[in-house]
N, C-alpha and C positions, 0 to 999 in steps of 0.2 A: 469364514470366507470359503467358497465352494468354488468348484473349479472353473466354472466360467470366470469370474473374477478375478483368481489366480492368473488365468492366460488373459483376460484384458492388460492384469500389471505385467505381465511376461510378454507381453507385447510391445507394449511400450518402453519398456528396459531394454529390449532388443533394437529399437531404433535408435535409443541414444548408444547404444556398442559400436551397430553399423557405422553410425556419425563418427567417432573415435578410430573404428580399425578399415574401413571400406572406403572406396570412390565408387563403386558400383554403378555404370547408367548415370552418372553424372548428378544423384540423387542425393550423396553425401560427402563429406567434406574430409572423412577420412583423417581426422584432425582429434586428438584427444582434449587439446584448448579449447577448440569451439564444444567438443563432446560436455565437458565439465562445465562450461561456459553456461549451456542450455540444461544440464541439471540442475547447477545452483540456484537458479533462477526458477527453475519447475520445482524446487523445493518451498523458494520463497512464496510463487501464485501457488503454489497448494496450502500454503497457509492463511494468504487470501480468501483464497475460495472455501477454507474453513470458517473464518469470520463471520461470510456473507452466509455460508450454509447457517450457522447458529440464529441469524437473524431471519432468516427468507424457510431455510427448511425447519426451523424446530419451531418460529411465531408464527410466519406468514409476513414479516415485517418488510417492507420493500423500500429498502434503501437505495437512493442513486446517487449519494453523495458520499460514493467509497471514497476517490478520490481527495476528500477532504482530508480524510481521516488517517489513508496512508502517506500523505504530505503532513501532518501532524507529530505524525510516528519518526518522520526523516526530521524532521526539527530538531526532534531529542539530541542525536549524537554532535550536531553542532552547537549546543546551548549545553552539553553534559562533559564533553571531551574533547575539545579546542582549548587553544591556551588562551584567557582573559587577556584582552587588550590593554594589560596596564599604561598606556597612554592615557587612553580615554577615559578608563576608573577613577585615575589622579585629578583628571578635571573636573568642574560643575558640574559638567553634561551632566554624564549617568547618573550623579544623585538628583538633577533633576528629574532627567527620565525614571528614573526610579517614584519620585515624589509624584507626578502625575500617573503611573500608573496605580497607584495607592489612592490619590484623587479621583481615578476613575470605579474604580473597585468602590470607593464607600459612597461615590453618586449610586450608584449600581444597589449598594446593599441598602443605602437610607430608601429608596424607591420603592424597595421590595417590603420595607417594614412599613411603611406609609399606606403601601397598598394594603398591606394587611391590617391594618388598623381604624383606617379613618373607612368612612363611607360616603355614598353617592357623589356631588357636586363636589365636598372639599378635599377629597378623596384625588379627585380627578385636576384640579388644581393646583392642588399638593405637591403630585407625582409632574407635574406638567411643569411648574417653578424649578425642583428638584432638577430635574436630567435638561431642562436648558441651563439654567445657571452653572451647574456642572459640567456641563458640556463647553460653555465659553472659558468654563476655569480651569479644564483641563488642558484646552488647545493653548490657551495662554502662558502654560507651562512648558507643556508635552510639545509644543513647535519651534522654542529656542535651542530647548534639548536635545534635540533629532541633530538640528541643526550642525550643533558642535561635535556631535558623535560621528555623524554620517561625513564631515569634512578632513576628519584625520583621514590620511592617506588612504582615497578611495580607493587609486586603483589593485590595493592591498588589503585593507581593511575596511572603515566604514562601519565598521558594528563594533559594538558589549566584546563580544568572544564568548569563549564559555567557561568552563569550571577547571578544565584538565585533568577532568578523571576518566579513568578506564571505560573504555567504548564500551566493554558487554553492560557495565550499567548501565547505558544511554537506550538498550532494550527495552526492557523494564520502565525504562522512564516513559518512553514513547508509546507504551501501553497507557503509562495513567494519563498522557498529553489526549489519548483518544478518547481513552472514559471518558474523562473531564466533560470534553467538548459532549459526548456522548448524552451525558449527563443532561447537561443544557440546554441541550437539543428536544432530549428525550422529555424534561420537564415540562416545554412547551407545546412540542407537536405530537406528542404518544396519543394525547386526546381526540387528535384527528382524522377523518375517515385514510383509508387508507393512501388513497389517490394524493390528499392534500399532505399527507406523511412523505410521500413521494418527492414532490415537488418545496417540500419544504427543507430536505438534505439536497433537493439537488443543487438550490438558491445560495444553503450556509456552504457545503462543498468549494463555490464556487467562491464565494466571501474568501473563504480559509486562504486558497487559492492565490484570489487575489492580495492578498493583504501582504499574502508571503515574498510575494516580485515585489511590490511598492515599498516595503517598510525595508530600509537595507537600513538601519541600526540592531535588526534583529538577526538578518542572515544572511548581507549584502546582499537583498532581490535577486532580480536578474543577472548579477554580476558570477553569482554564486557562491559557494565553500568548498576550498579543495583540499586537498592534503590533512584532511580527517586520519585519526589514529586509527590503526587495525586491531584487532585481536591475534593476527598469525603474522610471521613474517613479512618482511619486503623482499623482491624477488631480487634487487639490488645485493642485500645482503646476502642471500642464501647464493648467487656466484660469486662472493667473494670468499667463501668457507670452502677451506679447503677438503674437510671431511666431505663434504654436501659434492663438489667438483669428481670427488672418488667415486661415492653413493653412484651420482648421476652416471659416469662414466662405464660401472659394473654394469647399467641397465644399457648401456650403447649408444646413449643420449645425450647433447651439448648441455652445457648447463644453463644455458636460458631458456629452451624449450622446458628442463626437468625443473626447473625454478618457478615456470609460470603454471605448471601442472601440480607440483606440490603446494601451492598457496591456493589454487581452486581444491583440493580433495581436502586441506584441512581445513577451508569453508564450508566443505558438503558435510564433513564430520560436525562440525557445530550447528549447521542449519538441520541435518540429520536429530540431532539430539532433540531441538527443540519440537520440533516436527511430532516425532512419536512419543513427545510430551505431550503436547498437546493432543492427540489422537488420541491415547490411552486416557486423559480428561475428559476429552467431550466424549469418549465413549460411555466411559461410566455414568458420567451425567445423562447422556442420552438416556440410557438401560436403565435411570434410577427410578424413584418416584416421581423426582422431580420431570425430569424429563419427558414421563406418560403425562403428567401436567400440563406440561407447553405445548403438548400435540393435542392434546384434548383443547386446549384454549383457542390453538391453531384451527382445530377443523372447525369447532362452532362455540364463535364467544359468548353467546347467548345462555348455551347451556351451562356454561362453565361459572358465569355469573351467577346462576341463579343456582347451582351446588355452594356458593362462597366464597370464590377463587376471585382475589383484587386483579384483574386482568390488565388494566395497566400498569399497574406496580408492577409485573410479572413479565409485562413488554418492555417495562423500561430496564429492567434487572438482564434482559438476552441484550436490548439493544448496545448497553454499558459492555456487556463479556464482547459480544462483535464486533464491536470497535476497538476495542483495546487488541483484539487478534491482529484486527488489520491494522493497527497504528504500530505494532509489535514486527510486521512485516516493514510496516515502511522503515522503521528502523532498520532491520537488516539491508536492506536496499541499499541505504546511505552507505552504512557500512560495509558494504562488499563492495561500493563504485568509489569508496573515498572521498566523494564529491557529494554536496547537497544542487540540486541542479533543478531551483524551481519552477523554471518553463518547462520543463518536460512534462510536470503532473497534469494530465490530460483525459477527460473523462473517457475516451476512446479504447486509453489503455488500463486507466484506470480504477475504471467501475464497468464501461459494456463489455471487456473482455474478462473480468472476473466470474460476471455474470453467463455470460458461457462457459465460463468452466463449470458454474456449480450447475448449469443446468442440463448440460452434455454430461457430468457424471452422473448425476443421478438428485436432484434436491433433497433431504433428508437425509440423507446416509452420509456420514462423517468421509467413507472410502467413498464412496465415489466421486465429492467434491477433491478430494486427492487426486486420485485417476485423472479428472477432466483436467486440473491444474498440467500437472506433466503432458496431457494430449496435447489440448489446448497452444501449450508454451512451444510446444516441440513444432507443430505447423504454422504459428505466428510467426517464427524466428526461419524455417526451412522456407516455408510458400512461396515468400517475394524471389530468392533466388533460383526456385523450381520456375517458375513464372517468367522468369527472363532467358531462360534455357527454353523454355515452350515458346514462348515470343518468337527466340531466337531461330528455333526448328519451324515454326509456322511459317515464318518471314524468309526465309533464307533463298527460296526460290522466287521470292517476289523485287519486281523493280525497284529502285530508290524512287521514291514519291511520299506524299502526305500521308497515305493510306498503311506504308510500314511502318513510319515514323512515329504513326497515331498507335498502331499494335505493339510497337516496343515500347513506349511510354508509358502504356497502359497496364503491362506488367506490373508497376508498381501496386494497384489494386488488386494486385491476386489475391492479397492479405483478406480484407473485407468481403469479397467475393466467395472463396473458399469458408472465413464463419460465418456468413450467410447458410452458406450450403450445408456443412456443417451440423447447425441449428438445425433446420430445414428438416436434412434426412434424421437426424435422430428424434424429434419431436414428430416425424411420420410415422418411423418403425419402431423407435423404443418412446413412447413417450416420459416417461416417467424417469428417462435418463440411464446410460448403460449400467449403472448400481443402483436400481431403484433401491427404493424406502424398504424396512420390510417389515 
């Protein structure tokens, strides 16, 4: 890494300090909770915008159904580390529900060997008999089921629950929750020109999505999941410890502030960990054979074809690793809010701001999808409130009327306004993104 690089990250480190120890110009918060607040989180989109790097800078693969897939990844810790609803297990239901989804699964797999077997007309009749009568036999099942599930105490439960194991393995699950879908995705639409590859994750994303608010047997929809298990402390407990009340007190800090500060720094330390796990992977892999392969495939499939190279095997093998990143991310997410909160996943945040991160860092380069992640994060989370201070300084000598009214309001789009701009000037002066490819 050369020294422009260096001071890009040195730059950026520098703004989250300021945030932590400054009010300076009314520009920072001077808050070490918000400071951590906005690391953790620029830890986590840099691991996004690692995901989407593997797919977009190492194939050329243009995913817009990130969103799907880091709502995928947030399933895991409520299906892996919530306590099972032994209500609900004691009854029918779930072994219904259970039984239909088993019923759906071998409609699904009889389909698939049908197709593979029979040909033309009986082929198509076959598969056509198959997935309606399956379809009516599932719902026949799979609608009573729900039913009993979703009526134990909604405004508490309402779902399965989940297994009650340790959240950090509900990571790792929420990776393979992404492959999976990856998988299935990738089996059908990798064949696609690019544009229809586009629009065909933005379609399932949106599925994933939805299914996730509607089906409250699986994660009370809308309702939500809260009180998810941690990996580090509760900041409940660490004021109740009296060593921790000493600890705090040497540094000259109450113990709720030093409570709420030490449970973000040993989240930064675990997301920390994974982070330059990951880095140190896709770097190698970058730099290997393999890796000169999928640039080679990237710039011109044509040629790469006709050297030997299964090019969609090879698209579907990046698209599987890019989704499991990003499903591996949404897992953290869960797990640092406590809460699964499916209205929130929103292509906005989801997938177009990822996408400027990876491409205000640099597309191709592992660092500077890192880099843009922290930029990126840091102006999403500052702007709006910089934006209301400007509002506020523009308006301040102006009358009450429609017209101030209309300019304070309007602050709230500073957000969008600014990655506009953003975008803009970097794709003017740096195109290639501040860490280009090299």
């Amino acid at each position: 890494m050369n020294l422009r690089n260096l001071l890009l990250f040195g730059f950026v480190a520098l703004l989250i300090v300021l945030e932590g120890t400054t009010t300076a110009f009314g520009l920072f918060g001077g808050s070490w909770n918000t400071a951590l607040g906005i690391l953790n989180m620029g830890l986590i989109s840099a691991i996004l915008a690692l995901g989407v790097n593997m797919q977009w800078g190492y194939a050329g693969l243009f995913n817009v159904g990130v969103v799907g897939f880091v709502a995928l990844g947030g399933l895991a810790p409520v299906l892996v580390s919530t306590q099972p609803v032994t209500e609900v297990w004691t009854t029918q239901g779930a072994g219904r529900l259970i039984l239909a989804l088993l019923i759906g699964l071998a409609v699904i797999v009889l389909a698939i060997v049908l197709y593979g077997r029979l040909r033309g007309r009986n082929r198509t009749l076959a598969i056509l008999a198959v997935l309606i009568g399956g379809f009516f036999l599932f719902r026949a099942v799979f609608d009573p089921a729900v039913d009993v599930v979703e009526s134990f105490q909604p405004a508490t439960h309402s779902n399965l629950g989940g297994l009650g194991l340790p959240v950090l393995l509900a990571w790792p699950v929420g990776a393979l929750f992404a492959a999976g879908a990856a998988w299935v995705i990738g089996k059908t639409a990798l064949g696609l020109r690019s544009d229809y590859l586009a629009i065909a994750t933005l379609g399932i994303g949106e599925i994933i999505i939805a299914v996730m608010k509607n089906e409250d047997w699986l994660a009370r929809g809308v309702k939500n999941v809260i009180s998810i298990p941690r990996p580090v402390p509760y900041e409940v407990d660490l004021q109740r410890d009296p060593g921790f009340i000493d600890l705090a007190a040497s540094f000259g800090s109450d113990p709720v502030t030093a409570s709420t500060v030490a449970v973000k720094l040993l989240y930064a330390g675990l997301f920390v960990v994974i982070l330059l796990a990951l880095i140190w992977a896709s770097e190698k892999a970058l730099n290997s054979p393999w890796g000169r392969m999928m640039r080679a495939i990237r710039d011109n499939e044509t040629a790469a074809e006709a050297m030997g190279k299964d090019v969609t095997r090879r698209h579907l093998q990046i698209f599987i690793l890019g989704s499991a990143v990003c499903g591996l991310a949404g897992a953290m997410i869960v797990t640092l809010d406590s809460q699964l909160t499916p209205g929130t996943y929103n292509p906005l945040r989801f997938t177009f701001l990822i996408w400027v991160m990876v491409i205000v860092g640099g597309s191709g380069n592992n660092w500077g999808s890192v880099l843009g992640g922290f930029l990126i994060w840091f102006l999403w989370i500052k702007v709006e409130p910089w934006g209301h201070a400007l509002m506020g300084l523009i308006t301040s000598g102006m009358a009450e009327g429609a017209l101030k009214s209309h300019l304070q309001d309007s602050a709230a789009h500073m957000r969008l306004l600014t990655m506009g701009l953003v975008l803009l000037l970097v794709l003017r002066f740096s195109p290639r993104g501040l860490i280009p490819e090299r």
